[in-house]
N, C-alpha and C positions, 0 to 999 in steps of 0.2 A: 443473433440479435440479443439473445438473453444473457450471453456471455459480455457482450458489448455493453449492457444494459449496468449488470453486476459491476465491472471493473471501472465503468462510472461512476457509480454511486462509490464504489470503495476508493477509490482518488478523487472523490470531494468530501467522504469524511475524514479522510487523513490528512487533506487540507487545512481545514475545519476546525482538527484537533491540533495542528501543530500553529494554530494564530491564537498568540497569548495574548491578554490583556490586562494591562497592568490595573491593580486594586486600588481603589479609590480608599484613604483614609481621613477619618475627621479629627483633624489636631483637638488633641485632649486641653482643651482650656481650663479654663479657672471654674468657668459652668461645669464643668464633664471629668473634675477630678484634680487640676493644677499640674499634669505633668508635663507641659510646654512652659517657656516663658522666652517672652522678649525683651531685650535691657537694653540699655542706651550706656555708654562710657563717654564722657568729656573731660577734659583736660581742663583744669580751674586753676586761671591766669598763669595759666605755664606751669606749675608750681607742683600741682596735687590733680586726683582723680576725683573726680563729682561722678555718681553712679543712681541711675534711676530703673525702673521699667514700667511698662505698661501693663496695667492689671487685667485690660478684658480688650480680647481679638479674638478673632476666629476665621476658621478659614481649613483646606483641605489640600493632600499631595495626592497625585498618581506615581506608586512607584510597582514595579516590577522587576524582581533582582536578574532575570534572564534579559530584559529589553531595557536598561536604565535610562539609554537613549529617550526613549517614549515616556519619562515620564515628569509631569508637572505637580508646580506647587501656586496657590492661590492662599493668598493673606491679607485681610481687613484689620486694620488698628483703629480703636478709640484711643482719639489722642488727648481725650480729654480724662482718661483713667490714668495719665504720668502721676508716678507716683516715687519719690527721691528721697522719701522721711522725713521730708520738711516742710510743713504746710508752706511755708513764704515764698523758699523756691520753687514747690510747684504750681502757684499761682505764677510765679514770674516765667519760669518755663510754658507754660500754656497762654501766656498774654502775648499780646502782638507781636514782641519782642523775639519772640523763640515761634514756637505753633501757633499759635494765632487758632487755637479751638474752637473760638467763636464763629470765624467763618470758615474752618477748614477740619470738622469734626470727626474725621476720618484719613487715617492712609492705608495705600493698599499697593500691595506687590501681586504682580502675574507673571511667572516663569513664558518666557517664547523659545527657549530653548535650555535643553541640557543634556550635556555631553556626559560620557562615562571615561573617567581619568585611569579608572583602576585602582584596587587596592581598598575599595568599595567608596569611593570618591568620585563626586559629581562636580561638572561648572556649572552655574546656576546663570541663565542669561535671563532677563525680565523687564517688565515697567514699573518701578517704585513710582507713586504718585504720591505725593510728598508736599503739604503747604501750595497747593497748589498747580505745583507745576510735576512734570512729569519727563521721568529721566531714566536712560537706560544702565540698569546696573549689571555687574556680575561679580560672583562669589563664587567658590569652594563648600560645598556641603560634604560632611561626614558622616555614612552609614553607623551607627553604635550598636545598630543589632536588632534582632527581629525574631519575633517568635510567640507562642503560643502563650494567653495569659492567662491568670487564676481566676476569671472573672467569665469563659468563655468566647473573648473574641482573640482576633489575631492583630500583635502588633510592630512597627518599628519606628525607630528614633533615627534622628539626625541633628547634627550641629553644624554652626556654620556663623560665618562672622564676617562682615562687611566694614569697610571706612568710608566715611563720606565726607562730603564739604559742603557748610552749609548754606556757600554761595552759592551753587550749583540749586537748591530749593528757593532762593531770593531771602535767605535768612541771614539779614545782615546783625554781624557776632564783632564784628572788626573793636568797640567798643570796650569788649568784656575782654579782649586779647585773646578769643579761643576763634580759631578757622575749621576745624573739623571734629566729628563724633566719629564712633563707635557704633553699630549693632549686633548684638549675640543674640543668635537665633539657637533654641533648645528642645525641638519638637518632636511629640511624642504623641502616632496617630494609632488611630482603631481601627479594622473593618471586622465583620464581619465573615468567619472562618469559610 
């Protein structure tokens, strides 16, 4: 019975010990140090690139480089921090026209799935809520690396970069002659060693 007793207890702690759980990290924002950023690219009347980003979001990934399957990423944009270099256009970008900040002072991505491609490469599947409406996206994220920092915690980055259309948010562009943007995703989180 105490031998029965023993090799239970030892095949539920080797259990136990071999169920990983991937690290929760907190994207280093513009609060927490500026090493994330998120940019927007549009096409201006065919012609030329107009380039903007967003100054303050925040939000968290679960990654774990043994299970990358399992892990997720959560992101909040104020979309009323666009920021292009140009006072006029960033008022025009955040007026009804484009965001519509007024009644839609927030977007937000929530990963529901993500695959591992290999080669330290993930598909990022999710809900971008956007101006309203809410639509499912997927992307390509890229591991850049991970590792211990000067500062005492542990960290890693990824990049990753989306196209959209801004009929698919009810952002009618038809107008301006631009049909689609850009997002570059540049995130760089923290946990705790």
């Amino acid at each position: 019975m105490r031998s029965l007793l023993k090799c239970t207890l030892l095949a539920a702690a080797i259990a136990t010990s071999t169920i990983a759980t991937a690290a929760t990290y907190v994207i280093d924002d513009v609060t927490a140090g500026a090493h994330s950023q998120i940019d927007v690219k549009v096409k201006h009347i065919g012609i030329s690139w107009v380039k903007g980003r967003f100054n303050s979001f925040a939000g968290t990934f679960e990654y774990d480089k043994d299970l990358p399957n399992d892990s997720s990423v959560e992101v909040t944009i104020d979309t009323n921090s666009f920021d292009s270099n140009h006072a006029k256009r960033n008022k025009h970008i955040m007026s009804p026209d484009f965001l519509d900040v007024a009644k839609y002072p927030t977007a937000t991505f929530k990963s529901s799935n993500i695959k591992d491609l290999g080669d330290n490469k993930v598909q990022v599947t999710g809900e971008l809520i956007l101006h309203g409406v809410t639509k499912t996206i997927s992307f390509d994220a890229l591991l850049l690396g991970e590792g211990d920092s000067p500062w005492g915690d542990y960290r890693a980055g990824f990049e990753a970069s989306v196209d959209l259309n801004f009929a698919d948010f009810k952002i009618d562009t038809v107008k301006y002659g631009v049909s689609d943007f850009t997002i570059n995703m540049f995130f760089e989180g923290k946990t705790a060693k």
